[in-house]
OpenMM code with the backbone's topology and positions (N, CA, C; nanometers):
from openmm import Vec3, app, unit

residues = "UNK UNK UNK UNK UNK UNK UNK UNK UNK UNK UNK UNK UNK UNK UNK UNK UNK UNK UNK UNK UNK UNK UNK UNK UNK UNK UNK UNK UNK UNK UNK UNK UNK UNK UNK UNK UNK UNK UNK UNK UNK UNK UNK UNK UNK UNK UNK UNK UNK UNK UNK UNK UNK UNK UNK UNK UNK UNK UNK UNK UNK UNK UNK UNK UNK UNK UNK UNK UNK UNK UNK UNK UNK UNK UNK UNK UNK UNK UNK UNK UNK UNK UNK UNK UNK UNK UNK UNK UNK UNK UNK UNK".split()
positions = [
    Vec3(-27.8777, 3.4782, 7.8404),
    Vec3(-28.0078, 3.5138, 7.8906),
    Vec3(-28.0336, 3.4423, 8.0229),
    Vec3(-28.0239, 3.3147, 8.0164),
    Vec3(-28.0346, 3.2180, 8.1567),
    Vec3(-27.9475, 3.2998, 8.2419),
    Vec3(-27.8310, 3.3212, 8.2368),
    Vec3(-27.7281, 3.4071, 8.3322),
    Vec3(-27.7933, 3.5082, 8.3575),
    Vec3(-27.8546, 3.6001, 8.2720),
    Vec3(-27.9195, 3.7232, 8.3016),
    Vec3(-28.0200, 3.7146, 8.4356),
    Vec3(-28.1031, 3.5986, 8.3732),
    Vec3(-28.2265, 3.5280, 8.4926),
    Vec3(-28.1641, 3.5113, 8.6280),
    Vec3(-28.0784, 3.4128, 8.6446),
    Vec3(-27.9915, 3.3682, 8.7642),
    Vec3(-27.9592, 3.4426, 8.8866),
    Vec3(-27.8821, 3.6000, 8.7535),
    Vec3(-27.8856, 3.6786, 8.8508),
    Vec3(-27.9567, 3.8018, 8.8996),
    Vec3(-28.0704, 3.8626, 8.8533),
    Vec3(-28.1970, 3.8936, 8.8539),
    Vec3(-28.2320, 3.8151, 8.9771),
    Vec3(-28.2797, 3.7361, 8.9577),
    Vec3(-28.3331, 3.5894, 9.1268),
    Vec3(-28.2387, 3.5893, 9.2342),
    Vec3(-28.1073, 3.5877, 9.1818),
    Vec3(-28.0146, 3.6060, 9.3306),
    Vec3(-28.0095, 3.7327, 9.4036),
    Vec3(-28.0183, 3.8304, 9.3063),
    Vec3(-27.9926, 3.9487, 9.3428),
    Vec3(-28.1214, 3.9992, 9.4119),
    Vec3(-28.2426, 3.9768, 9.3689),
    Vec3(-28.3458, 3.9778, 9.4182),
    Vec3(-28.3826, 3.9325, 9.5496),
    Vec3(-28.3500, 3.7894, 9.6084),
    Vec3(-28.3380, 3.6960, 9.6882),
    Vec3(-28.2531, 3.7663, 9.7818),
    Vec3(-28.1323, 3.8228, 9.7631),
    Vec3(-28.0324, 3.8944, 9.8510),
    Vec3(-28.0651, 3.9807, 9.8901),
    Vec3(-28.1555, 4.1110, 9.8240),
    Vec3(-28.2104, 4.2432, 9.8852),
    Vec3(-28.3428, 4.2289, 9.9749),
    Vec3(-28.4009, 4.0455, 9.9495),
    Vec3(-28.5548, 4.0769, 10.0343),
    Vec3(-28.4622, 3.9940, 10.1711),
    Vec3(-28.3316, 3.9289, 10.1563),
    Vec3(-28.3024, 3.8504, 10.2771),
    Vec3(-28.2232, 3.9222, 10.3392),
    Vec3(-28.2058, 4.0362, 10.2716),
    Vec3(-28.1426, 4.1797, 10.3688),
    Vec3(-28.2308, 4.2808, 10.4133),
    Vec3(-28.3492, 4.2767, 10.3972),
    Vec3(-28.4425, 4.3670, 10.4329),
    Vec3(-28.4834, 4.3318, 10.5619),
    Vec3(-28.5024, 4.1591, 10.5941),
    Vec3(-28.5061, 4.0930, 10.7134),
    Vec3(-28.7100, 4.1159, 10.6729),
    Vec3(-28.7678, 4.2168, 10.7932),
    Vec3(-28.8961, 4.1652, 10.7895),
    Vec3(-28.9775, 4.0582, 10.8750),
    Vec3(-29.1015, 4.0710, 10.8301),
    Vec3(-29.1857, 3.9166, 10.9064),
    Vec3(-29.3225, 3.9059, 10.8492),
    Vec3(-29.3168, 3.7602, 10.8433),
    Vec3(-29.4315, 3.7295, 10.7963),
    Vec3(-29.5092, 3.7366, 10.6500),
    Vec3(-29.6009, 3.8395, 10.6896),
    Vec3(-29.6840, 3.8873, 10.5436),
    Vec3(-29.6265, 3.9634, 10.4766),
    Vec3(-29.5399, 4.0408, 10.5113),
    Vec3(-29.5136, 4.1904, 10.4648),
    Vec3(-29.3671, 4.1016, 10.3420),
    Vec3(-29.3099, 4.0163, 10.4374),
    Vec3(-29.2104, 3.9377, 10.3895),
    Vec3(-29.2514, 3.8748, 10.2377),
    Vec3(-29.3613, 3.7873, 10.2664),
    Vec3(-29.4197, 3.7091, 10.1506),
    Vec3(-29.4948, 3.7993, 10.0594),
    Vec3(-29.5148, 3.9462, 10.1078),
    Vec3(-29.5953, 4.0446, 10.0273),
    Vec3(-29.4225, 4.1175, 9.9532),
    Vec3(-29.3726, 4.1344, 10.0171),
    Vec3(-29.2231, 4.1545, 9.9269),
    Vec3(-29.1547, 4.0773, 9.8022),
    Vec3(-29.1615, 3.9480, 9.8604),
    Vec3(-29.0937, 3.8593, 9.7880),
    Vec3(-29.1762, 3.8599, 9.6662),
    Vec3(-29.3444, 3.8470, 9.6745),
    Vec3(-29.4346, 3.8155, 9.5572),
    Vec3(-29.4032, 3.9615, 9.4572),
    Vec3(-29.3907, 4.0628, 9.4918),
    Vec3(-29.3791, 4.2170, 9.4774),
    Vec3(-29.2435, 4.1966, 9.3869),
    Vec3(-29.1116, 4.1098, 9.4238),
    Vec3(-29.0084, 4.1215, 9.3923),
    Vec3(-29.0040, 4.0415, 9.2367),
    Vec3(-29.1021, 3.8873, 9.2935),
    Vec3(-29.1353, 3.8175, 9.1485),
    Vec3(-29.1673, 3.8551, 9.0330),
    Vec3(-29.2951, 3.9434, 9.0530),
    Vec3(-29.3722, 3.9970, 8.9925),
    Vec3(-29.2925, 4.1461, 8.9360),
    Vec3(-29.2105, 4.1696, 8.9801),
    Vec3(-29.1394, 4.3159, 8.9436),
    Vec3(-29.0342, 4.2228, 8.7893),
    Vec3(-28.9966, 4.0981, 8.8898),
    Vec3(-28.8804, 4.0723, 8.7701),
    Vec3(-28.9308, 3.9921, 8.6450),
    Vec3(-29.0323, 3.9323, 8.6495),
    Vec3(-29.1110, 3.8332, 8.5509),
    Vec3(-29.1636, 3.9645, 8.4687),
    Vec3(-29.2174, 4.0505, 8.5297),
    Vec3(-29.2546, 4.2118, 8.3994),
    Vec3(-29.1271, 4.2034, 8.3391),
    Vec3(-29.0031, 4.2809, 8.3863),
    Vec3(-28.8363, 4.2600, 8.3320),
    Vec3(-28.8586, 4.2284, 8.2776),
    Vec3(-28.8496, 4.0755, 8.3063),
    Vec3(-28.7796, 4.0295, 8.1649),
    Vec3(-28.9229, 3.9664, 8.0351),
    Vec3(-29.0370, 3.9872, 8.0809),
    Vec3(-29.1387, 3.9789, 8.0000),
    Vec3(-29.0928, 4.1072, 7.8764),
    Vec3(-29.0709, 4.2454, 7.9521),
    Vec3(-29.0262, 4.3221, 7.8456),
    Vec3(-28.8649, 4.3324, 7.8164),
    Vec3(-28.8019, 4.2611, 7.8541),
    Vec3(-28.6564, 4.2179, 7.7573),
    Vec3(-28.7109, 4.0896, 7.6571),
    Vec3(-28.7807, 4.0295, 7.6588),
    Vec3(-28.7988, 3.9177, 7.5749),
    Vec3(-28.9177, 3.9626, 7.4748),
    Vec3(-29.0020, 4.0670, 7.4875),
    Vec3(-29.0692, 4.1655, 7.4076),
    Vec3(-28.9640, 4.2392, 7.3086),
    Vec3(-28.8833, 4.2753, 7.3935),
    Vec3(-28.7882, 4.3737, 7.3233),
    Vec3(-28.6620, 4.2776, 7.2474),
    Vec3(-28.6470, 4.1613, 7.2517),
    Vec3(-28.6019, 4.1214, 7.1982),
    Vec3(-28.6523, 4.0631, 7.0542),
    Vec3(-28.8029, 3.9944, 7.0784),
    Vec3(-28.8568, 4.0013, 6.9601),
    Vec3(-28.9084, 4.0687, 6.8777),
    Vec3(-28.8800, 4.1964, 6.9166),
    Vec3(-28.9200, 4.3230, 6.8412),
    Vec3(-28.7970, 4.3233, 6.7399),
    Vec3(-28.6611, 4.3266, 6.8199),
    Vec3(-28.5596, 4.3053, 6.7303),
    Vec3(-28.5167, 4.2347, 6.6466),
    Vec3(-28.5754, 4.0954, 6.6602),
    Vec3(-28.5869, 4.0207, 6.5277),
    Vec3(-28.6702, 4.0348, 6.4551),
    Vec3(-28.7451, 4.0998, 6.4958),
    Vec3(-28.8840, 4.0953, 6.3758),
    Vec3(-28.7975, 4.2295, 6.2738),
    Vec3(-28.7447, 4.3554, 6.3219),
    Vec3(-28.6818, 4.4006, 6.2531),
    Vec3(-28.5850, 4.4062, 6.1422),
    Vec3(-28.4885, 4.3270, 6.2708),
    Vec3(-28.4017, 4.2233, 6.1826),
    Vec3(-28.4302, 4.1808, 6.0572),
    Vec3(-28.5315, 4.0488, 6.0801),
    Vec3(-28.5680, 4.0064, 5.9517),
    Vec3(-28.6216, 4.0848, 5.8528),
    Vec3(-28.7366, 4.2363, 5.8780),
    Vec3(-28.7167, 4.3138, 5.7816),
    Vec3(-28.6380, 4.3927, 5.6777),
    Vec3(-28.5135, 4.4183, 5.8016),
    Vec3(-28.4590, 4.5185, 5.7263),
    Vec3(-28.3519, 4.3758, 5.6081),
    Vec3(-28.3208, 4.2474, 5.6682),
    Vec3(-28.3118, 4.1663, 5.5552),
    Vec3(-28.3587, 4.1604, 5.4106),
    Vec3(-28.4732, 4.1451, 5.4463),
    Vec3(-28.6143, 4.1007, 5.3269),
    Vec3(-28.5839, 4.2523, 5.2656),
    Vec3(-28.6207, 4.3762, 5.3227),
    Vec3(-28.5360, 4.4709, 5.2423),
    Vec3(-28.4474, 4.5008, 5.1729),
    Vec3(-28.2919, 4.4649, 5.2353),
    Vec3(-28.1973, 4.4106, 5.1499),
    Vec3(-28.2011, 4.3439, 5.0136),
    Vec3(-28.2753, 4.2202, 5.0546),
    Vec3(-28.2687, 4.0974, 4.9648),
    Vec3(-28.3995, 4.2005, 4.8507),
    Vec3(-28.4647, 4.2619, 4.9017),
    Vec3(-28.5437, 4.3168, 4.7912),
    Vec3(-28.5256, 4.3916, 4.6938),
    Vec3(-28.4082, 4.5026, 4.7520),
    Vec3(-28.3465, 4.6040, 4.6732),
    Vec3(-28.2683, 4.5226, 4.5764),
    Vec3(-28.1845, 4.4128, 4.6307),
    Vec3(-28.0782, 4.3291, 4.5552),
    Vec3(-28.1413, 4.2963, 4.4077),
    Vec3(-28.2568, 4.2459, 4.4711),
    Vec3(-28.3494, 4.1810, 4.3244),
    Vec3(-28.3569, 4.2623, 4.2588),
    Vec3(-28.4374, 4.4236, 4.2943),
    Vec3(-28.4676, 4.5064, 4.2119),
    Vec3(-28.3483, 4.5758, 4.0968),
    Vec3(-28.2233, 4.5722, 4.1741),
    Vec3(-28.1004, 4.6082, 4.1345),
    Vec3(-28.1351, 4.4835, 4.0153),
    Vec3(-28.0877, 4.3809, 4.0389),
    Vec3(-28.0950, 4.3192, 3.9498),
    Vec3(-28.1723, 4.2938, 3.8141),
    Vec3(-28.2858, 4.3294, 3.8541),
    Vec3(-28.3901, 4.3086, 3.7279),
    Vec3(-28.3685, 4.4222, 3.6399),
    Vec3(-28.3312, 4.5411, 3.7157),
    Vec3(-28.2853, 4.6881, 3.6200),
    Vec3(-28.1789, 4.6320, 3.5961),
    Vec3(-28.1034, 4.5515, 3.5806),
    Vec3(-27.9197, 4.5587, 3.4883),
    Vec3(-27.9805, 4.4311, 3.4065),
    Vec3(-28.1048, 4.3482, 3.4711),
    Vec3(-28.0979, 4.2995, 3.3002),
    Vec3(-28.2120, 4.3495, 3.2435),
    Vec3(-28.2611, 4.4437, 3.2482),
    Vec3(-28.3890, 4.5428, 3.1573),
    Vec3(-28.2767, 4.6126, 3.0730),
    Vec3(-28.1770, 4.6562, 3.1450),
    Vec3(-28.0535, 4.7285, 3.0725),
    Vec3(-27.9880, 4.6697, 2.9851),
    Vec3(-27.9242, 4.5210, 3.0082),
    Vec3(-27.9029, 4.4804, 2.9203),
    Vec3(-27.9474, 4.4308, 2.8064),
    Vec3(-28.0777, 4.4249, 2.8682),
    Vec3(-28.1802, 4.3248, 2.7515),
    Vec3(-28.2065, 4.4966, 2.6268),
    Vec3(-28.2543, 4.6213, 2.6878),
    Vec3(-28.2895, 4.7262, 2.5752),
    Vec3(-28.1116, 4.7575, 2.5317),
    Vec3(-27.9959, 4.7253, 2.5621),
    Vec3(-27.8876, 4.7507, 2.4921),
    Vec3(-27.8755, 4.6846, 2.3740),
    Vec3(-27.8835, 4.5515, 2.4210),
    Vec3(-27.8826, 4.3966, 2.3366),
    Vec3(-27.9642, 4.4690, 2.2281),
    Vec3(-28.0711, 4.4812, 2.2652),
    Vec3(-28.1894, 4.5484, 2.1350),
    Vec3(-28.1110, 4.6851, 2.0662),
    Vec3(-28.0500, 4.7371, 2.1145),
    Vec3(-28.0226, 4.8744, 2.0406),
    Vec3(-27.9492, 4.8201, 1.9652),
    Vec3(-27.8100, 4.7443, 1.9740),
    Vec3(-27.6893, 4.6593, 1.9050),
    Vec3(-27.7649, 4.5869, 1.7770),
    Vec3(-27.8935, 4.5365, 1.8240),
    Vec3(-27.9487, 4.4582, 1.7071),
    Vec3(-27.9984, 4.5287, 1.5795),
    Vec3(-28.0945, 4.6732, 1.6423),
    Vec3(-28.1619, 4.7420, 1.5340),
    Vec3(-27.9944, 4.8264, 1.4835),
    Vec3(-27.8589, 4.8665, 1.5405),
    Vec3(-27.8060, 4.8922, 1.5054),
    Vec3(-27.7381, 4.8353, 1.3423),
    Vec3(-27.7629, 4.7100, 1.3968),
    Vec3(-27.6921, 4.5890, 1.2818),
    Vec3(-27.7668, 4.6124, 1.2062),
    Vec3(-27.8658, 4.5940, 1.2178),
    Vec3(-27.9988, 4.5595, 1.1392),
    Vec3(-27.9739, 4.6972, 1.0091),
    Vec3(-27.9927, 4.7647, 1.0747),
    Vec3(-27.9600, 4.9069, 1.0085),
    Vec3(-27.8695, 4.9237, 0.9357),
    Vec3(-27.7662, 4.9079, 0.9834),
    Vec3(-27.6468, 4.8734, 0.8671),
    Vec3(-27.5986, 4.8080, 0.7732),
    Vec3(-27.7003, 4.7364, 0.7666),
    Vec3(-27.7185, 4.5777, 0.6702),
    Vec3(-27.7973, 4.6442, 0.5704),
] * unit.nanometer
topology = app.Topology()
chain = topology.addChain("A")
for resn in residues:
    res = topology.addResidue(resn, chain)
    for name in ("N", "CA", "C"):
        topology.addAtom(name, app.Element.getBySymbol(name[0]), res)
């Protein structure tokens, strides 16, 4: 990400010190150029925490289904266990 920044600013820095210019129009560029790249990466770092916030959902999803899986194989086992018992039971 820092690398990303670095060169964003150089590259930036290189197109207003190739444009040449004077004066206001110069310092009205450069602020223009700041302000263009601080939005950037305001929305790469938006968009990045969008992606973790996902992330961690579709986790907690995972981990939710897992449980649910789980609690049905022992509801399953637990009404088998019971059938085996009234089976016995029955046969006795």
């Amino acid at each position: 990400m820092k690398l990303v920044i670095k060169a964003l600013a150089i590259s930036a820095f290189a197109t207003l010190t190739a444009c040449g210019g004077g004066g206001d129009s110069e310092a009205a560029n450069i602020e223009a150029a700041a302000d263009n790249q601080a939005e950037a990466l305001e929305t790469q770092a938006d968009n990045l925490m969008e992606q973790a916030d996902n992330t961690t959902g579709a986790a907690a999803d995972s981990l939710e289904n897992q449980a649910t899986a789980l609690e049905n194989q022992a509801e399953n086992v637990s009404d088998a266990g019971e059938e085996k018992a009234e089976a016995v039971d029955d046969a006795n």
